[in-house]
C-alpha positions in Angstrom: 5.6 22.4 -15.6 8.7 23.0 -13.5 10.7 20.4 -10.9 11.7 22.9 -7.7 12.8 21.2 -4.1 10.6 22.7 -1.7 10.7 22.7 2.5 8.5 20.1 3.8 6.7 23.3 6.2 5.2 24.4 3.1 3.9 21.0 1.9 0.2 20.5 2.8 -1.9 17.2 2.1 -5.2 17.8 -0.3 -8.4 17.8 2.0 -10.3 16.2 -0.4 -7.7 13.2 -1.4 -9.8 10.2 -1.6 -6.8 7.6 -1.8 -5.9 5.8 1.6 -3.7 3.7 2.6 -3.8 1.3 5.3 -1.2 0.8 8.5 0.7 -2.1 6.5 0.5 -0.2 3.3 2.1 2.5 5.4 4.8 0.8 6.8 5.9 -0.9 3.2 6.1 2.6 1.6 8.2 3.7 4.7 10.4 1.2 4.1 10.2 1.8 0.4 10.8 5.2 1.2 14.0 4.7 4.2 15.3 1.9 1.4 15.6 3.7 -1.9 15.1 7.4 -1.0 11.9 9.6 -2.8 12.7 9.0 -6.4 9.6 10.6 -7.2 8.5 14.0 -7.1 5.3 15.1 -5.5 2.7 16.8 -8.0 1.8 20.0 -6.2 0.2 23.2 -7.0 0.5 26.4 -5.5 -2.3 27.9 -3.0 -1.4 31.1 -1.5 2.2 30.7 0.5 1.7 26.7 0.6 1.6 23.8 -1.5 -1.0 21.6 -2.2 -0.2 17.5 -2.6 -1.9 16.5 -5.6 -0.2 13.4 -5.7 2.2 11.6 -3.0 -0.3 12.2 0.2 0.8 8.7 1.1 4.4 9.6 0.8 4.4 12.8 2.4 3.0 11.7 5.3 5.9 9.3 5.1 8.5 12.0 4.9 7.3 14.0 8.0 7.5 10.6 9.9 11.5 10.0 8.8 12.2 13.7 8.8 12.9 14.6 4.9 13.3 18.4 4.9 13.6 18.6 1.4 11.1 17.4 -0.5 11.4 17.3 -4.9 8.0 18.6 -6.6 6.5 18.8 -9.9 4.6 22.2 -9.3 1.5 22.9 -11.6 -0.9 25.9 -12.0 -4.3 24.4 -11.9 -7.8 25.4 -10.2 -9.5 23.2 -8.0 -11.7 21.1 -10.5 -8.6 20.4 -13.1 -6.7 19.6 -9.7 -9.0 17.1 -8.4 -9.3 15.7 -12.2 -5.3 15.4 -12.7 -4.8 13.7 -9.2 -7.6 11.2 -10.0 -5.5 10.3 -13.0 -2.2 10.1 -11.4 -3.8 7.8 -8.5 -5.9 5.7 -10.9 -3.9 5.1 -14.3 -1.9 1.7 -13.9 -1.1 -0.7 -16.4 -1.2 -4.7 -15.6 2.0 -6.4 -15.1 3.0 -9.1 -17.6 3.0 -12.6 -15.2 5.9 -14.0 -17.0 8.1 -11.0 -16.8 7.1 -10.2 -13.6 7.6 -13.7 -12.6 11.5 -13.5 -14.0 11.8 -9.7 -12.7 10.9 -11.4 -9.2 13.3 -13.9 -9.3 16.2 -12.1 -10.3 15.2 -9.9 -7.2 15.2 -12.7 -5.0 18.7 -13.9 -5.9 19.9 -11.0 -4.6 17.8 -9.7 -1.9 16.2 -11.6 0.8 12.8 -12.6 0.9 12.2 -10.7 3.9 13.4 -7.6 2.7 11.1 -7.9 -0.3 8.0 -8.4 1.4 8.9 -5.5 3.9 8.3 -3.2 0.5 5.7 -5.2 -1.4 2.4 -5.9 -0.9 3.0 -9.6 -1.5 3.1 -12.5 0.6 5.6 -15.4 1.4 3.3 -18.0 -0.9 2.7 -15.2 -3.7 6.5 -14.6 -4.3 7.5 -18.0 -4.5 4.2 -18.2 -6.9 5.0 -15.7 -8.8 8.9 -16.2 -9.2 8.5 -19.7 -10.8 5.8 -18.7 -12.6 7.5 -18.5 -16.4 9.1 -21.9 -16.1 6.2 -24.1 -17.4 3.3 -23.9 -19.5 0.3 -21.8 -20.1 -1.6 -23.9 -18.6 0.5 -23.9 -15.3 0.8 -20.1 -15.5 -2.8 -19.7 -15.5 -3.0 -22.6 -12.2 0.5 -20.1 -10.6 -1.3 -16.7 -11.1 -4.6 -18.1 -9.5 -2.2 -18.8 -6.9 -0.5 -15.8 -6.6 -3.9 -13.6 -6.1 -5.2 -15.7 -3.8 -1.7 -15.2 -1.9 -1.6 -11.5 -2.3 -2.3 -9.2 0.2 -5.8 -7.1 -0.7 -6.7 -3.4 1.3 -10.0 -2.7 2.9 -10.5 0.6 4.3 -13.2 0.9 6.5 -14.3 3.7 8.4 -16.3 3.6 12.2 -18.1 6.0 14.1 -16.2 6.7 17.3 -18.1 4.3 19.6 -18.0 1.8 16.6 -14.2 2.4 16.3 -14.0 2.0 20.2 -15.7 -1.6 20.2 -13.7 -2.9 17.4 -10.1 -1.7 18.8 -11.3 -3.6 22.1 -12.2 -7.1 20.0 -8.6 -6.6 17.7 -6.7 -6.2 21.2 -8.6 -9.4 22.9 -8.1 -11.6 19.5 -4.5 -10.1 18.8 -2.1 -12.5 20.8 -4.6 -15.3 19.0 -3.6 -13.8 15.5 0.0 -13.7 16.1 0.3 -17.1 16.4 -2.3 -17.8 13.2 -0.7 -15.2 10.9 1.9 -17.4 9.2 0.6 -16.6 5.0 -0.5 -12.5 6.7 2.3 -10.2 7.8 -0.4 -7.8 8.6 -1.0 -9.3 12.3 -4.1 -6.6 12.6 -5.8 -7.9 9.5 -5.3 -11.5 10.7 -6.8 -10.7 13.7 -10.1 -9.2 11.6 -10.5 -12.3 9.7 -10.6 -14.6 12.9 -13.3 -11.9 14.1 -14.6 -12.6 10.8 -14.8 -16.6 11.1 -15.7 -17.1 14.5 -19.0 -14.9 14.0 -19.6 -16.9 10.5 -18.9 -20.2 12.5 -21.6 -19.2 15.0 -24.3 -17.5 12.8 -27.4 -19.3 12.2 -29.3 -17.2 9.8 -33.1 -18.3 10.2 
């Protein structure tokens, strides 16, 4: 295993990458990415004169949209089945965050960096940082009632996929609700998911099963 910076013209996403990321996911990586630079390399393996994206998809689409060039890579010799098994790993392997740690490692962030910028790059929201950051100043009892908080706070992905005619209909009900969700999405950043949920509601408020 070898670390080699590579031209982004010979970087190619894997066709049969499961992992997705929605448009507000997107944008946080992006500004992850514009922020701090990529710290990590790409996985990649070789395929004829390219490179296949085993893991960083997600970022690589970023770095064609802000124009990286140069892109750092972990290149390994693998065939398609040992591939598909190591990317499923790297994608699905995550530990679980500590609450009180994370709680002080949040606060000491926030004394230093505005809120807004910290929500820009996490996937958190307003009520779930404020949660979280206060979360290791009382008892066990009151960190259990603060993380309870904090997921209901969080920002969750769905990703959902439409036939075109399907796809059609529901961009035409997000663009009629939209200008409604803007002025409901105070606890949501993500004005598009906001919108959803209203779609959501207002067919649940209506619905009379028999």
């Amino acid at each position: 295993m070898k670390i080699i910076t590579l031209p982004l013209t010979v970087l190619v996403e894997a066709p049969w990458n499961p992992n997705q990321m929605d448009e507000a996911g997107f944008e946080r990586l992006k500004n992850s990415l514009t922020r701090y630079g990529l710290v990590e390399p790409l996985v990649v393996r070789p395929i004829q004169s390219l490179y296949e994206v085993l893991s960083g998809n997600q970022r690589l689409k970023v770095i064609k949209d802000i124009g990286i060039e140069l892109v750092p890579c972990v290149v390994v010799d693998l065939k398609d089945a040992e591939a598909m098994l190591l990317a499923q790993a790297l994608n699905g392997l995550r530990g679980q965050d500590d609450l009180a740690l994370k709680g002080a490692l949040l606060k000491e962030i926030l004394s230093s960096i505005p809120e807004s910028e910290v929500l820009s790059v996490l996937p958190e929201t307003s009520q779930s940082l404020s949660t979280l950051s206060t979360i290791s100043e009382g008892t066990l009892a009151e960190h259990l009632e603060a993380w309870e908080q904090a997921q209901a706070a969080r920002l969750s992905h769905m990703q959902l996929q439409f036939t075109r005619p399907q796809l059609e209909t529901v961009q035409e009900a997000l663009a009629r609700i939209l200008p409604v969700a803007k002025d409901s999405s105070k606890d949501n950043p993500n004005t598009r998911g906001t919108a959803m949920y209203l779609l959501c509601k207002f067919f649940l408020e209506r619905y009379q099963p028999e």
